[in-house]
N, C-alpha and C positions, 0 to 999 in steps of 0.2 A: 683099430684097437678097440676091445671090447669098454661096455661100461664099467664092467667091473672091475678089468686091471687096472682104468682110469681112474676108479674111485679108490683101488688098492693105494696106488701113488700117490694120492692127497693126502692121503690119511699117513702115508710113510714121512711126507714131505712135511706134512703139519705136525704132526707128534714128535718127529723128530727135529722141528725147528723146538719146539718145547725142550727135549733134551737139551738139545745144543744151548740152549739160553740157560739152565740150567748150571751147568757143566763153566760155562762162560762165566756166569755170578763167584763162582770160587776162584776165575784165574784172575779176575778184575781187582784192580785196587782200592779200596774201601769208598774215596774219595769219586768214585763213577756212583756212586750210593746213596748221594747227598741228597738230599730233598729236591734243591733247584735240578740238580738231572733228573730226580723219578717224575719230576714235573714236568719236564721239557718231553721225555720220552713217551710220558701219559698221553701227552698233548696231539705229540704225532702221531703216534699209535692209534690213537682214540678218532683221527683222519683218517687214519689207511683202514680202521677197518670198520667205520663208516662208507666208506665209498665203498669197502666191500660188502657189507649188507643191504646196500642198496643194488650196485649191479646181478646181484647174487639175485635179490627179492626180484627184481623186473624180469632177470633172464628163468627164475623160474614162471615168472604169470605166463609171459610170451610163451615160453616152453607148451604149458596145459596150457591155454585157450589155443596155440595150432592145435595141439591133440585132442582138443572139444571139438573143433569145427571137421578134422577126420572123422570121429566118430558119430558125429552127426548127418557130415557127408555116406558115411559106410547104411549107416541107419536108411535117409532117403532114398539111397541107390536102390535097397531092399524093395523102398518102397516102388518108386517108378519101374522095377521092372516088374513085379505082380500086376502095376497099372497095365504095364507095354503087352504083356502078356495076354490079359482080359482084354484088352481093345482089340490085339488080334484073334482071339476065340472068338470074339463078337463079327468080327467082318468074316467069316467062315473057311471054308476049307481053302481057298486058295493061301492062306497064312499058316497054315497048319505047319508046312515045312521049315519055316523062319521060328516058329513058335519052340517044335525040336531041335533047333544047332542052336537058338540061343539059350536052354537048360541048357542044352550038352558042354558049351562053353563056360558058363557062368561056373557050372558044376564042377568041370574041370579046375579053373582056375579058384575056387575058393578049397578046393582040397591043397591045392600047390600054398599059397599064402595059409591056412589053417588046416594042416596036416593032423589030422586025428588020432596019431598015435604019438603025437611031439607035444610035449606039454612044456609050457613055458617057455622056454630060450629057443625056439625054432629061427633059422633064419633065412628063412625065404625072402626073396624079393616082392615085397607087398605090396602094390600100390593099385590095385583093381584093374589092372589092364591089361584086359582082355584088347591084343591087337587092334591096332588102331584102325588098320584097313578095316576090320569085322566090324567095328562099330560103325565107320562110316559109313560102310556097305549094307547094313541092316539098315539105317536111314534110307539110303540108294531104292535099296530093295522097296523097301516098305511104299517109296514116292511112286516105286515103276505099279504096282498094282493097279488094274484098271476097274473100279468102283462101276458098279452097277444100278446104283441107287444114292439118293442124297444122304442116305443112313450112311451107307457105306463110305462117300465121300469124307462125312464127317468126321467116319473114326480113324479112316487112313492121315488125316491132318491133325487129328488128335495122337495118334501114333507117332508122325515123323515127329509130333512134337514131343511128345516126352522120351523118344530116339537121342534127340537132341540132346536135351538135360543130362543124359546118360553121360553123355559126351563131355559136357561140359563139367558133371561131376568129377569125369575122370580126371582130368586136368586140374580143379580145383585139390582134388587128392595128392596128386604127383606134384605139385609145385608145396604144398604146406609138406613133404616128406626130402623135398630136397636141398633142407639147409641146415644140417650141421654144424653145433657149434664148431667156431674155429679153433685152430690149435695154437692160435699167438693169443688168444682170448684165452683158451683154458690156460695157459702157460703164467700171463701176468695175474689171473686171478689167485691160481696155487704161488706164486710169492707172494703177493700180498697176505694170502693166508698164512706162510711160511714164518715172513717176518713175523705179524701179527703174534702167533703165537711163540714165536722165540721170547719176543718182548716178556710175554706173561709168563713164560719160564724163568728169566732172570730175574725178575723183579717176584716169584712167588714163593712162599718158604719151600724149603727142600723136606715133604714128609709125603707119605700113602696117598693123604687124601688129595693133596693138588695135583699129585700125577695124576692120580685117577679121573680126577674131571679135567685135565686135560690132556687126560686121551679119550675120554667122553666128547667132549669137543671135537677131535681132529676128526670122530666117528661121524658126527653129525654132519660136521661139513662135509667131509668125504659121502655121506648118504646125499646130500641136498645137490652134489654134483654129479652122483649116479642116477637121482631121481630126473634131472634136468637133461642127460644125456637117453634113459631112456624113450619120454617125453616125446622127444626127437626124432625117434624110431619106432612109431607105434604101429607098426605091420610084423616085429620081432624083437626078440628080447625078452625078459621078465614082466613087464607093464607095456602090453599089447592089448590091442583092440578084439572085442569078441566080434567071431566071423559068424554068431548065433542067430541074426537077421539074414543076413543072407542064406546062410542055411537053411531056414525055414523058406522064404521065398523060394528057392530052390526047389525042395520039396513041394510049394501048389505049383509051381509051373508047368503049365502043358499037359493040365488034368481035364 
């Protein structure tokens, strides 16, 4: 399910708990009105949706700082393969041919995740991975070379080494892209919001202006739960990662 019918449904679910409490203040008996109830209801109210601004507040930090550490991940890959690249322009022609299938791949796969003619909601499978055998096998590769000189030595162990990283990035990317808020978590957080805002319907006068902020409210919430589930997917969707570094690396590779 998209983020957006997600955030559609909150905002259904929340505005329209407002109505319903609304709607509800007219069929109630005067005596549900008393002070000691708008007290008692403040009371829990004023819990449930505490605990919601707090789960809400954590599950968005967690949200961005994965999507920091992707895109900083995305950034460094940039960087070590411009490294991987020059280390084998440096050891000579015999890397020449490693030097072409890894642009050719890297190239391939950043047009598949950032499709140049999709703007926004593209939804490719993102997570930099270029087949696993290719990358382990470009290691492989790079270890079988037989160095001719100590220079040479040097840069083939400076290579397998940042081969490696490669690797390792890849993995650091694919594990922060594969957890998904849950659906029994999205579920009780939208009741909580549900009731929350029924409460302030019943207890709010019936005129323009309190509809209006709350359904300003149900928007915001309904945003801060699209903003949290894009977050989450940051290889697709409307708040994606730019594939602007690797592109350019791309472009010096194998010059």
């Amino acid at each position: 399910m998209s983020a957006i019918l997600i955030a559609f449904i909150v905002l259904v679910c929340t505005f329209g708990g407002a109505l319903s409490g609304m709607l509800l203040r007219r069929m109630l008996p005067d005596d549900h009105f008393c002070t000691e109830s708008k007290d008692t209801v403040k009371i829990t109210i004023g819990l449930v949706g505490s605990m919601t601004a707090l789960v809400l507040g954590l599950v968005t930090a967690s949200a961005k700082s994965s999507y920091d550490e992707v895109d900083a991940a995305v950034k460094q890959t940039a960087v070590n393969l411009l490294s991987l690249d020059r280390l084998l322009a440096r050891y000579g022609s015999d890397a020449n041919e490693m030097r072409i299938g890894l642009k050719s791949t890297i190239e391939r796969r950043v047009n598949e995740i950032w499709p140049e003619s999709v703007v926004g909601g593209g939804r490719a499978d993102g997570r930099l991975k270029t087949p696993l055998q290719l990358q382990e096998g470009l290691a492989d590769q790079i270890a079988s070379l037989t160095p001719s000189s100590d220079a040479h030595r040097a840069l083939q162990s400076r290579a397998v080494e940042v081969a490696e990283r490669l690797l390792e990035q890849r993995w650091l990317v694919v594990s922060q892209t594969q957890a998904p808020v849950p659906t029994a978590f999205l579920v009780i957080l939208v009741f909580w919001l549900t009731v929350t805002f029924g409460s302030y319907g019943m207890y709010a006068p019936l005129n323009g202006t309190t509809t209006a902020a709350l359904f300003l409210g149900s928007v915001s919430v309904a945003a801060a739960i699209f903003l949290v589930l894009e977050l989450g997917t940051p290889f697709e969707g409307e708040v994606k990662i730019s594939g602007e570094p690797l592109r350019r690396a791309v472009e010096l590779m194998a010059k």
